[in-house]
C-alpha positions as CSV (number, residue, x, y, z in Angstrom):
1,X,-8.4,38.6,-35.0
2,X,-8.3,35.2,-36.7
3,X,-5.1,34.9,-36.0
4,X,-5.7,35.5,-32.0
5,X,-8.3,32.7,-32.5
6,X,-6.3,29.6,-34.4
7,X,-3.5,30.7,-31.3
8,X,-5.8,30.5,-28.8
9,X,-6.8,27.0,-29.9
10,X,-3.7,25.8,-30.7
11,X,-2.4,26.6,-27.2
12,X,-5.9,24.7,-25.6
13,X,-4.7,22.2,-27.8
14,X,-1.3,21.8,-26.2
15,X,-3.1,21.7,-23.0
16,X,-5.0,19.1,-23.8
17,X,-3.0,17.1,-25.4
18,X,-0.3,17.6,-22.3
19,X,-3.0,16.4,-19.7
20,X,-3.7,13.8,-21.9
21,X,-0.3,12.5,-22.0
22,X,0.1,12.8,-18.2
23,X,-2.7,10.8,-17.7
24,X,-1.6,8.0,-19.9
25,X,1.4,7.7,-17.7
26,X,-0.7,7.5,-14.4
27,X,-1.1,4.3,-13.5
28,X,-3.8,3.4,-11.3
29,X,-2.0,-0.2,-10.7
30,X,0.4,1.6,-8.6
31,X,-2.1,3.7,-6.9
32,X,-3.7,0.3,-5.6
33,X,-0.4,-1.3,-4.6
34,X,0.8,1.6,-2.3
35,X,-2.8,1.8,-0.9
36,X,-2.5,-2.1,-0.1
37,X,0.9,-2.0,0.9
38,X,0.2,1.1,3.4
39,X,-2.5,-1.0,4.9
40,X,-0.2,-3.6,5.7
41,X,2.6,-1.4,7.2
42,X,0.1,-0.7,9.8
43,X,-0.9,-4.2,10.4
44,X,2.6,-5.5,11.1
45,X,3.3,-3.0,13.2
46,X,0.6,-3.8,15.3
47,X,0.8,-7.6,15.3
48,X,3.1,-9.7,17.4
49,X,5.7,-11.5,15.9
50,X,4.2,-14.6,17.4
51,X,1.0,-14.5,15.9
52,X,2.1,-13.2,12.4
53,X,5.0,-16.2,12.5
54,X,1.7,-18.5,12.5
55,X,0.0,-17.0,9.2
56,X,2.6,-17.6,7.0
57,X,3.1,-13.3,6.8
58,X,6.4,-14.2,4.2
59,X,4.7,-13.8,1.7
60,X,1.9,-12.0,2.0
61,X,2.3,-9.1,3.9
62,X,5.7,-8.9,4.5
63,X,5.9,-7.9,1.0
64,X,4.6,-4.2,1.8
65,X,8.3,-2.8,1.9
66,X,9.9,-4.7,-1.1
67,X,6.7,-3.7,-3.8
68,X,7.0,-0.2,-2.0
69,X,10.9,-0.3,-2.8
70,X,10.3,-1.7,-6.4
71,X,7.4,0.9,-6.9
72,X,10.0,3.6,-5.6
73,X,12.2,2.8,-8.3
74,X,9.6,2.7,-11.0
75,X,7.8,5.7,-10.4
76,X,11.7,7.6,-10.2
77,X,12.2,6.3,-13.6
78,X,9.0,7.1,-15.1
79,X,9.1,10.8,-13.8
80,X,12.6,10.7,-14.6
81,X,11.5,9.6,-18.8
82,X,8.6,12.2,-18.6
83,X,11.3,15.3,-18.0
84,X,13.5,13.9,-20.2
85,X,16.4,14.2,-18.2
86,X,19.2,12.0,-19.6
87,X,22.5,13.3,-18.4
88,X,23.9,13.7,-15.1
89,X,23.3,17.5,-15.1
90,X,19.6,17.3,-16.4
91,X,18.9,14.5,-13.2
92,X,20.9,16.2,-10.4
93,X,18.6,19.5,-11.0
94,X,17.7,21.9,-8.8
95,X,14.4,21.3,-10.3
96,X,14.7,17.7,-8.7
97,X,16.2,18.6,-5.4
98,X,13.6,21.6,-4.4
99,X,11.0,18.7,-5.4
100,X,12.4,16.1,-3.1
101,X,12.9,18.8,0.0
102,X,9.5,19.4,-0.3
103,X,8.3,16.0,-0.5
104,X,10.0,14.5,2.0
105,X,12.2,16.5,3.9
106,X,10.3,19.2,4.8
107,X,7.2,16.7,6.1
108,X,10.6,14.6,8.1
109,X,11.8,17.9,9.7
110,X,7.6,19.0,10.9
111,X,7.8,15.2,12.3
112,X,11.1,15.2,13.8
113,X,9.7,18.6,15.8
114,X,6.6,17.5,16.8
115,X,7.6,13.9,17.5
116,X,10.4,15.0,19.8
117,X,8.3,17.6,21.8
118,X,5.4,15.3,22.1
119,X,8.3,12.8,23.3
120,X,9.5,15.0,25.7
121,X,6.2,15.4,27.0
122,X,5.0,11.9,27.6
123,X,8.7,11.2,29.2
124,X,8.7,14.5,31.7
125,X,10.7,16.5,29.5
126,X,13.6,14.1,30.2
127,X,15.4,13.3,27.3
128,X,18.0,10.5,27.6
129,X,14.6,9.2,29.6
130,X,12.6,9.1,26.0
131,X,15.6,8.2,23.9
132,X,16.5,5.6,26.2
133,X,13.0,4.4,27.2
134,X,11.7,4.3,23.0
135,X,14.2,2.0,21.5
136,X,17.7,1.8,23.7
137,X,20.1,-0.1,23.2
138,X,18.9,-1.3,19.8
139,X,19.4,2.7,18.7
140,X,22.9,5.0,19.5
141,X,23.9,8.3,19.1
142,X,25.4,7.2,15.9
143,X,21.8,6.4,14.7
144,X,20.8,10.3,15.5
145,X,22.5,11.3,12.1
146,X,21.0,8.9,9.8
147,X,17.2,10.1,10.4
148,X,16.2,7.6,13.4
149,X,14.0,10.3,15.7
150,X,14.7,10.8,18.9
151,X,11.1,9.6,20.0
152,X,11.7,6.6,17.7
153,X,8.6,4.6,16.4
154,X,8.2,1.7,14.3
155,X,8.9,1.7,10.6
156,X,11.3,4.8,11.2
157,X,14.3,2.5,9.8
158,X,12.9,3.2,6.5
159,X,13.1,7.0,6.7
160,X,17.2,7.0,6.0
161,X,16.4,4.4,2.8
162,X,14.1,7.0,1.4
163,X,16.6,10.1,2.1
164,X,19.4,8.1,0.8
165,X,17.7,7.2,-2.4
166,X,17.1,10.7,-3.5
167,X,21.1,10.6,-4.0
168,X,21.3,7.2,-5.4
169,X,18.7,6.9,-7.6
170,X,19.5,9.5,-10.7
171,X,22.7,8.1,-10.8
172,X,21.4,4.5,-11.0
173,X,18.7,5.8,-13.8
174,X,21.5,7.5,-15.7
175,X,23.6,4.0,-15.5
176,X,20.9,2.3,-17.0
177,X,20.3,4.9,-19.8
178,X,24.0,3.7,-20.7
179,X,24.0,-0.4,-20.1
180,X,20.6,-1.7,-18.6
181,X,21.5,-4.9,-18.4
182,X,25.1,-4.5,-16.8
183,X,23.7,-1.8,-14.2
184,X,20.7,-4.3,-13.2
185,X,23.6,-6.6,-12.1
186,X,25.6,-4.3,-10.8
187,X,22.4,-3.3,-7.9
188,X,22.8,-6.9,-7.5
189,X,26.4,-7.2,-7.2
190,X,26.3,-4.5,-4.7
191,X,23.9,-5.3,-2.2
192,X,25.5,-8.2,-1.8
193,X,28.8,-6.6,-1.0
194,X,27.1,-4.5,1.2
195,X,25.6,-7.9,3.0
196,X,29.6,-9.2,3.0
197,X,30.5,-6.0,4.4
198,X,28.9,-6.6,7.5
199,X,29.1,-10.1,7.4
200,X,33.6,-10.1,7.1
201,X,33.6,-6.8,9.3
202,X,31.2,-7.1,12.2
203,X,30.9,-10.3,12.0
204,X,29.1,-12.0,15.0
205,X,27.4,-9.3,16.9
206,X,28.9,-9.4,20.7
207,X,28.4,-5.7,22.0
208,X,25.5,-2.6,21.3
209,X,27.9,-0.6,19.5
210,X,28.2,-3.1,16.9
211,X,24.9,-3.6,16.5
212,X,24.2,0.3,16.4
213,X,27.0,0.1,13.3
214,X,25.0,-2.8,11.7
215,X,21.9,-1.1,11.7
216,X,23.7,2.4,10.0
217,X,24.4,-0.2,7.3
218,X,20.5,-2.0,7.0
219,X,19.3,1.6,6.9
220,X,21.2,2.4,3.9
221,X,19.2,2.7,0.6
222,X,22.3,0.4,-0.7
223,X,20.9,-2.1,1.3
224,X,18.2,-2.3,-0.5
225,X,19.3,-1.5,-4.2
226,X,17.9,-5.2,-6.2
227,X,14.6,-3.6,-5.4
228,X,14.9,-0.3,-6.9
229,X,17.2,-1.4,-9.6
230,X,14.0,-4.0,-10.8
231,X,11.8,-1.1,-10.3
232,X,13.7,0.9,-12.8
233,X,14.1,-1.5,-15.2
234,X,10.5,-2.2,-15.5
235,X,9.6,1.5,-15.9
236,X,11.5,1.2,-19.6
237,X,8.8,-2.2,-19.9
238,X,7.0,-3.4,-18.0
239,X,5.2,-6.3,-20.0
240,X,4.8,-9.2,-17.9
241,X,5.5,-11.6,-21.3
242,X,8.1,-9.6,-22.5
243,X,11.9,-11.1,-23.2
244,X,13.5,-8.6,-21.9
245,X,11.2,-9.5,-18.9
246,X,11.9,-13.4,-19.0
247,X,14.3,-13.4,-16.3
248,X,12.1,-12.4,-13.5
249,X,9.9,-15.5,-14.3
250,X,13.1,-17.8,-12.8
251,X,14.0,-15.3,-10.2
252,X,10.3,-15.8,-9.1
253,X,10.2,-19.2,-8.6
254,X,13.6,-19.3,-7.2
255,X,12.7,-16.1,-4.6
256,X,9.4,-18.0,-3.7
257,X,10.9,-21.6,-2.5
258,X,13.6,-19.3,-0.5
259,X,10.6,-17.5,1.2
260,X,8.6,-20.7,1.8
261,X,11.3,-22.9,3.7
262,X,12.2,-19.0,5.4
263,X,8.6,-18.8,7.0
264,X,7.8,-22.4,7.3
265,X,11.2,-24.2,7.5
266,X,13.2,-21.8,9.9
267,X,15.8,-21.6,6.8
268,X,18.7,-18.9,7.2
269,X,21.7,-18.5,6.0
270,X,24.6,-18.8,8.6
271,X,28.5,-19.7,8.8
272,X,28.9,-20.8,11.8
273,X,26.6,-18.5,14.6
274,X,27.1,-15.8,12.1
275,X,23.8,-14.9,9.6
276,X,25.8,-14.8,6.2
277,X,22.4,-12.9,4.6
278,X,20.9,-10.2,7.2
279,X,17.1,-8.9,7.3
280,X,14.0,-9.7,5.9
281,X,14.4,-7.9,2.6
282,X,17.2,-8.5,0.9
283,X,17.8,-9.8,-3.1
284,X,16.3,-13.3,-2.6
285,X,13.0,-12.0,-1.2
286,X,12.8,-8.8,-4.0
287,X,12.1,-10.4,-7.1
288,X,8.8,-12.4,-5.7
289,X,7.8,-8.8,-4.7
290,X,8.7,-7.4,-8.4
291,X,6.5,-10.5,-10.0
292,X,3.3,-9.3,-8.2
293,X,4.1,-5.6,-9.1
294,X,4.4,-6.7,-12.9
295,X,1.3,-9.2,-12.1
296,X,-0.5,-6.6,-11.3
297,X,0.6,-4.3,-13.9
298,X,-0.8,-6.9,-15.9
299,X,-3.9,-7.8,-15.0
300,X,-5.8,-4.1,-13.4
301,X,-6.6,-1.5,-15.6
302,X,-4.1,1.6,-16.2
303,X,-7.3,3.9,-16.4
304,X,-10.4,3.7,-14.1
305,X,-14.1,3.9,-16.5
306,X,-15.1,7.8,-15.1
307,X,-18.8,7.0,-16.5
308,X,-19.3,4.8,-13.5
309,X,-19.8,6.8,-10.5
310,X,-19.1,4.5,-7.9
311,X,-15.9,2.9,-9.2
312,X,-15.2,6.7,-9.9
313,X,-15.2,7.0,-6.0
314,X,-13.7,3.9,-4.7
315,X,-10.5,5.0,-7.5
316,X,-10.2,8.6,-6.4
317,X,-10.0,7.4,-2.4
318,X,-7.6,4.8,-3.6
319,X,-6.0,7.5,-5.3
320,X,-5.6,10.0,-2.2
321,X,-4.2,7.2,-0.2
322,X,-1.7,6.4,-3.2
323,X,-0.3,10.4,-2.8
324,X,-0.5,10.0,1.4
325,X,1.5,6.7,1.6
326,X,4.5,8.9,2.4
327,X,2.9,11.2,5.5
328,X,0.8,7.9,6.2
329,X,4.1,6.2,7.0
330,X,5.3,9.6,9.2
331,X,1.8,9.7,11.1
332,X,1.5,5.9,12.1
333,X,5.7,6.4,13.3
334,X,4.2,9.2,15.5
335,X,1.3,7.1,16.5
336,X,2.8,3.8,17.4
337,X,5.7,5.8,18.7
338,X,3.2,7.2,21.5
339,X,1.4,3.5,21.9
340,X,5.1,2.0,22.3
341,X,5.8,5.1,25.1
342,X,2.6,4.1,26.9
343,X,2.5,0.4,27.0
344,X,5.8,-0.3,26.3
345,X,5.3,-1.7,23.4
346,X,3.6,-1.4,20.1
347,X,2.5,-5.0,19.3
348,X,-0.9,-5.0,20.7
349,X,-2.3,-7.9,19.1
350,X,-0.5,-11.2,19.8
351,X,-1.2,-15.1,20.1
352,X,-3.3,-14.4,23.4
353,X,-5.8,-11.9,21.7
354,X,-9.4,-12.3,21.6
355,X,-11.2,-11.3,18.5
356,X,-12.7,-7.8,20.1
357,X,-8.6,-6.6,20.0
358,X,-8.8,-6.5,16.4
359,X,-11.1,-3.0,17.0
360,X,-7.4,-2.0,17.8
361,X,-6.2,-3.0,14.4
362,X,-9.4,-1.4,13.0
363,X,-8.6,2.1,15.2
364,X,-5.1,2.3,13.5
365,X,-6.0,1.5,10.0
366,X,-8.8,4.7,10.3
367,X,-6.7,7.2,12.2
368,X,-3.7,6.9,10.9
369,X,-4.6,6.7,7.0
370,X,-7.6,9.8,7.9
371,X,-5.0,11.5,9.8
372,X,-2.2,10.9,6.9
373,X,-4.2,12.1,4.4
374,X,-5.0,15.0,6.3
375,X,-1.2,16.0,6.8
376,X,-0.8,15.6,2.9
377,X,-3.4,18.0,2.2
378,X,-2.2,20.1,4.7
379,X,1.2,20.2,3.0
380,X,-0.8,21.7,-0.3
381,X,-1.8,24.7,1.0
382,X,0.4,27.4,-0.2
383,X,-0.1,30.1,2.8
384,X,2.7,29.3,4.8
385,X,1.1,30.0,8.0
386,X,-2.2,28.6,7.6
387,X,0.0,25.6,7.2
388,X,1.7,26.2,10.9
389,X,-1.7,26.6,12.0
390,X,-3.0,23.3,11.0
391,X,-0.1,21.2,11.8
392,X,-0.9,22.3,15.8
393,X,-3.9,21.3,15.2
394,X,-3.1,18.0,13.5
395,X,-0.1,17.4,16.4
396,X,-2.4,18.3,19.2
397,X,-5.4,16.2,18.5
398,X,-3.6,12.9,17.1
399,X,-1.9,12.2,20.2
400,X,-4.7,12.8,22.4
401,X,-6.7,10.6,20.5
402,X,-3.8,7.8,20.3
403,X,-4.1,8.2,24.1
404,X,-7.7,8.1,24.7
405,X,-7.9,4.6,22.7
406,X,-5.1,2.9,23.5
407,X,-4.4,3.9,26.9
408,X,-7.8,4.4,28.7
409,X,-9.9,2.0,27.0
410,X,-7.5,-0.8,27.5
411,X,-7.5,0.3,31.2
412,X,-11.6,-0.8,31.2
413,X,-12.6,-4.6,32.3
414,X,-13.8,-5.9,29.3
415,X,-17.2,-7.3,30.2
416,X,-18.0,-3.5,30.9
417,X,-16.5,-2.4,27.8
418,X,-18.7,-5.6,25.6
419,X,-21.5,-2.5,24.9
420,X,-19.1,-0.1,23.8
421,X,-17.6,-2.2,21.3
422,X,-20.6,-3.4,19.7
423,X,-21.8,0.0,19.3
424,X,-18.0,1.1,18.0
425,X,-18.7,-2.0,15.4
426,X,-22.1,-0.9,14.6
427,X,-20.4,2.7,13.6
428,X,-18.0,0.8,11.2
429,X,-21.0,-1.0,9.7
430,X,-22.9,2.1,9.5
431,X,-19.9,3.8,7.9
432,X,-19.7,1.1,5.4
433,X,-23.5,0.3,4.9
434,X,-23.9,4.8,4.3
435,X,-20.9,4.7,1.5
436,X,-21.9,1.7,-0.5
437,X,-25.5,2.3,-0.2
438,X,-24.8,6.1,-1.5
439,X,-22.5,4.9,-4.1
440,X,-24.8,2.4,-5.7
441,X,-27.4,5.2,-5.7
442,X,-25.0,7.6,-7.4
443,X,-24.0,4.5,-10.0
444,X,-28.0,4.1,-10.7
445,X,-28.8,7.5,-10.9
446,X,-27.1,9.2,-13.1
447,X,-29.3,12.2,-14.0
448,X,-28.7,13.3,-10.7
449,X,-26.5,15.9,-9.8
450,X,-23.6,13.7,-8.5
451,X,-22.1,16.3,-7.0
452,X,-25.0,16.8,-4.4
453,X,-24.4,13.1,-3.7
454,X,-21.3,13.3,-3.2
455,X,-21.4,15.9,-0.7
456,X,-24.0,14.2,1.3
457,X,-22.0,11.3,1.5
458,X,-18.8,13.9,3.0
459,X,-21.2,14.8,5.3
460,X,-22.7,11.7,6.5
461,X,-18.9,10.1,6.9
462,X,-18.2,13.3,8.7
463,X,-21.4,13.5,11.3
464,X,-20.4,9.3,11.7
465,X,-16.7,10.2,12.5
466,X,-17.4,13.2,15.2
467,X,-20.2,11.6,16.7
468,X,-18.2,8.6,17.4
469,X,-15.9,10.5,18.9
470,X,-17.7,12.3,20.9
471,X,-19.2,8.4,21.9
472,X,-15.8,7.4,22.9
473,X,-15.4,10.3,25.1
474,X,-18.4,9.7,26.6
475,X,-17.5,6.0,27.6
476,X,-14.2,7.4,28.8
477,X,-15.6,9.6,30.9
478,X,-18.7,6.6,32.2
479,X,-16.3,4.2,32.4
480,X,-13.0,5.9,33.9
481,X,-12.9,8.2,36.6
482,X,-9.7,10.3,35.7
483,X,-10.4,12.0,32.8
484,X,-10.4,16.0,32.9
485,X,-12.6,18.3,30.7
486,X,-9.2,19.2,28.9
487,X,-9.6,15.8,27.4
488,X,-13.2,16.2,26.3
489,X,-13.2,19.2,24.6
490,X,-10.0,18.6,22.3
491,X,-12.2,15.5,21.6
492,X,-15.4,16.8,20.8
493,X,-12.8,20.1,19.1
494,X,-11.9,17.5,16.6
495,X,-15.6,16.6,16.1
496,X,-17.0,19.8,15.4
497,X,-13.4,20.8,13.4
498,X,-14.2,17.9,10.5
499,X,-18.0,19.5,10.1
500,X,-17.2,22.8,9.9
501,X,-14.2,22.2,7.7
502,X,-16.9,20.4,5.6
503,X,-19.2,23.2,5.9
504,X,-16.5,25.9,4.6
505,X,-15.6,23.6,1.9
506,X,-18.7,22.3,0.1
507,X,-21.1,24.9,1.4
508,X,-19.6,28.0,2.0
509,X,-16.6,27.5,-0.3
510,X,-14.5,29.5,1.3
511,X,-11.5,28.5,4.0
512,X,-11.7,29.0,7.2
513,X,-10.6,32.8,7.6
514,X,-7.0,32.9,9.0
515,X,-7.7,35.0,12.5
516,X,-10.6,32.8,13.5
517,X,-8.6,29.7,12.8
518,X,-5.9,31.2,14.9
519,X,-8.3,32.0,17.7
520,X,-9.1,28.8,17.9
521,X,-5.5,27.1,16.9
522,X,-5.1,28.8,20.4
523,X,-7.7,27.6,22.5
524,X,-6.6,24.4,21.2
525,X,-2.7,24.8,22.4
526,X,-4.6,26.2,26.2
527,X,-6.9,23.0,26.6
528,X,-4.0,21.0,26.0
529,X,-1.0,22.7,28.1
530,X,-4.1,22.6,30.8
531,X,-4.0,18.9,30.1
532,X,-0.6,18.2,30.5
533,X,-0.6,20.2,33.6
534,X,-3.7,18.3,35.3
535,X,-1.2,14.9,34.4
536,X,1.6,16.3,35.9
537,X,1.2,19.3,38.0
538,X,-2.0,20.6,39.1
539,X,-3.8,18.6,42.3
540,X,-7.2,17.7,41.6
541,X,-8.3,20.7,43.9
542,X,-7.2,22.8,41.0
543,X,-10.4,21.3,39.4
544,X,-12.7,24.3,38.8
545,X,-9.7,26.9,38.7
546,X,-8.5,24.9,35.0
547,X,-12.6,24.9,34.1
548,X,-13.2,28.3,34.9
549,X,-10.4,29.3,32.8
550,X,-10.9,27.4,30.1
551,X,-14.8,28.4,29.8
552,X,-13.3,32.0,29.9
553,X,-10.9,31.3,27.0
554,X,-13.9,29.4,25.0
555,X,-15.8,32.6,25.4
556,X,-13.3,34.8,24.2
557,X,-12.6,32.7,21.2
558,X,-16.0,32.9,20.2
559,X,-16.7,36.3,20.5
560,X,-13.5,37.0,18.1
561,X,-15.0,34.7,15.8
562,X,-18.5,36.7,15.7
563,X,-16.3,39.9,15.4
564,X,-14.2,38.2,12.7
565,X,-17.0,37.5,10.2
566,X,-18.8,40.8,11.0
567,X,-16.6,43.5,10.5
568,X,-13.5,41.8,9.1
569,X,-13.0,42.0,5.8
């Protein structure tokens, strides 16, 4: 019996001692730099060249894809030291691979899908139409088998870099595990060969197929490769003052006067008309990038104080946006892919903008990071087809949103549309006044049950999130003359779908059970195929035929719902 006993706490021991160790190697550093750097993937894919070329973006927040590229390679070496893998065999593992699928090919593939039926939607189930009408000619058929989408969007470019790095980067780690400082040089070396590549054989760019073939080539992790390769080196140190580190000081300073005369000078690179250095990331704009990651490193703490309530909070959302950066990046493709279908294009905010056109900037920021986070949870669930279920409802409701706020609204004359945005702004105040206010009572009140809190503060968020949508529908509907009931209720659907998934969560704590969420996974998929037939099909003298039919279906859904819970088990 003793013997049972001095097991059992030596294997709670082990377990301790292993969570211990993983969370000295989490590193809430990165967490904040790939929550930053997400923020400013949206924003410069919203603003116009022509504004951004004015605020000196260089080196600010053009520097979202190099720390991301550095951090890529960090966080690859890190996991790769925590396995201990060291040979070739032990880094190639199926182990890694299955990881990999499921991380980011598997969410690719859902988005690809969705992306391409929701494109074939918006352009009358005409393909060449949407492939053509998205991104042609800048995009070819050569493009297709590199992992550009069909219904392309911005930001897709980096898609290919991050499939081609889960083949490059074990063998890069591995090199370094043999001669650090020779490999380092050798990610040098070749990125710029790859750089002379294009420069000696394309050359001046005269026709679209050479500038499809120039793009395979700046969508290739190798591309890239200065980035990673400083990322890896610094997961063996990563001591801002160390000398091993030393180098990076001069590569700084160097990298920072190349990006200064770059954004303020007009300085490039050329021989002759021909750009001897192509793109705006390439190895004399990556190690500024690496500085700030090691900067930061430096100076924030590894390990956020979890006596402190409120900075317990603000590091846990931080966090969930740190594990979404990936399906953050795939949602605000999908979203800015549907903006760029409607308008024609996806810069929205440009020199001529009044301040009110930042609400758009504001709009993206919340639905695609809320709707990213969403599809990363999603992808946690282990029932297979609770997981179909949800993506439906995820793909269903984004793009109707998308449309209702950048399509409609921007349709509205703007002195009617003055009240509407001040009560839109006063949401975002109240969303912020609701969280800080609850956080500082949760940081002064400790004997409290945080947990209560906590949930309070989940459901005032959530009962500020629906309502507003429902607000927006109904300013859609006072304002604009065109929209069908379709409309509404997947609207006002996605309202009442955050409080009840609330409800199951934190009160009920239970999911939602899987019949009833298919029931209503249905009436989701008829309100919106009644949608898209009011666009494109139906006369409006098929009015009350679609509303009669859909109150019809709404009834039915509920009564399954009531049966559901009462007599199924």
């Amino acid at each position: 019996m003793t013997d049972k006993i001095q097991t059992s706490d030596l294997i709670l021991i082990e377990q301790k001692q292993e969570s211990l160790e993983k969370r000295s190697e989490h590193y809430f550093q990165i967490d904040f730099l790939k929550a930053v750097m997400i923020f400013l993937v949206i924003f410069d894919h919203i603003v116009h060249w022509g504004l951004k070329s004015e605020i000196g973006v260089a080196l600010w927040e053009r520097i979202c894809i190099p720390v991301f590229l550095v951090i890529m390679g960090f966080n690859m070496g890190l996991s790769f030291k925590r396995h201990g893998a060291n040979t070739l065999g032990e880094l190639y593992s199926w182990r890694y691979f299955k990881s990999k699928i499921l991380r980011y090919i598997v969410p690719f593939l859902i988005l690809y899908a969705f992306s391409t039926l929701i494109g074939l939607i918006l352009y009358q189930f005409n393909f060449i139409a949407m492939y053509d009408g998205q991104y042609y000619p800048q995009h070819g058929i050569i493009n297709l088998f590199t992992g550009i989408l069909p219904f392309w969007g911005p930001g897709n470019w980096f898609i290919p870099v991050i499939l081609g790095s889960i083949l490059i980067i074990p063998f890069i780690y591995w090199a370094f595990l043999q001669k650090p400082v020779f490999s380092l040089i050798l990610c040098f070396i070749l990125e710029i060969m790859m750089q002379l590549i294009v420069f000696f054989h394309i050359g001046e760019i005269t026709t679209w197929e050479e500038a499809h073939l120039t793009s395979v080539f700046m969508n290739s992790v190798l591309f890239y490769l200065s980035a990673i390769g400083l990322g890896i080196w610094f997961s063996f140190d990563h001591k801002l003052y160390s000398n091993r580190n030393l180098f990076i000081w001069i590569l700084f300073v160097l990298s920072l006067r190349y990006l200064f005369f770059y954004q303020f000078s007009g300085l490039r690179f050329r021989i002759g008309d021909i750009p001897l250095i192509r793109g705006d990331y390439n190895f004399l704009v990556f190690p500024y990038s690496a500085f700030l990651v090691l900067v930061l490193l430096k100076i924030l703490p590894q390990r956020i104080n979890p006596n402190i309530p409120i900075i317990k909070s603000i590091s846990r959302a931080i966090s969930q946006i740190s594990k979404a950066t990936y399906h953050i990046l795939l949602t605000q493709i999908l979203g800015y892919g549907i903006i760029y279908a409607l308008l024609g294009t996806h810069y929205i905010i440009n020199p001529g903008s009044t301040p009110l056109d930042v609400l758009y900037l504001i709009c993206a920021e919340i639905l695609f990071i809320s709707f990213g986070i969403l599809w990363y949870k999603i992808d946690q669930n282990r029932n297979i087809l609770r997981r179909v279920l949800y993506y439906f409802n995820l793909f269903l409701i984004l793009p109707i949103i998308v449309f209702m706020i950048y399509n409609s609204m921007r349709l509205l004359n703007i002195v009617d549309a003055i009240l509407p945005i001040k009560i839109v702004i006063a949401y975002v105040v109240a969303f912020l006044v609701v969280n800080i206010t609850v956080g500082i009572s949760l940081h002064h009140n400790k004997d409290q049950d945080s947990n209560s809190f906590r949930r309070n503060l989940y459901l005032i968020n959530i009962l500020l999130l629906s309502s507003l949508i429902v607000f927006i529908t109904y300013v859609a509907v006072i304002l604009s003359d065109w929209i069908p009931l379709s409309f509404l209720l997947i609207l006002i659907y996605a309202g009442i779908a955050l409080i009840v998934n609330f409800g199951m969560r934190f009160v009920v704590k239970k999911p939602l059970k899987l019949l009833t969420l298919a029931l209503w996974t249905s009436f989701l998929l008829y309100i919106f195929i009644i949608t898209l037939l009011y666009l494109a099909i139906l006369p409006p003298t098929e009015f009350l035929i679609q509303n009669i039919s859909i109150v019809a279906f709404l009834i039915f859904v509920i009564i399954g719902t009531v049966l559901n819970y009462t007599y199924g088990k």
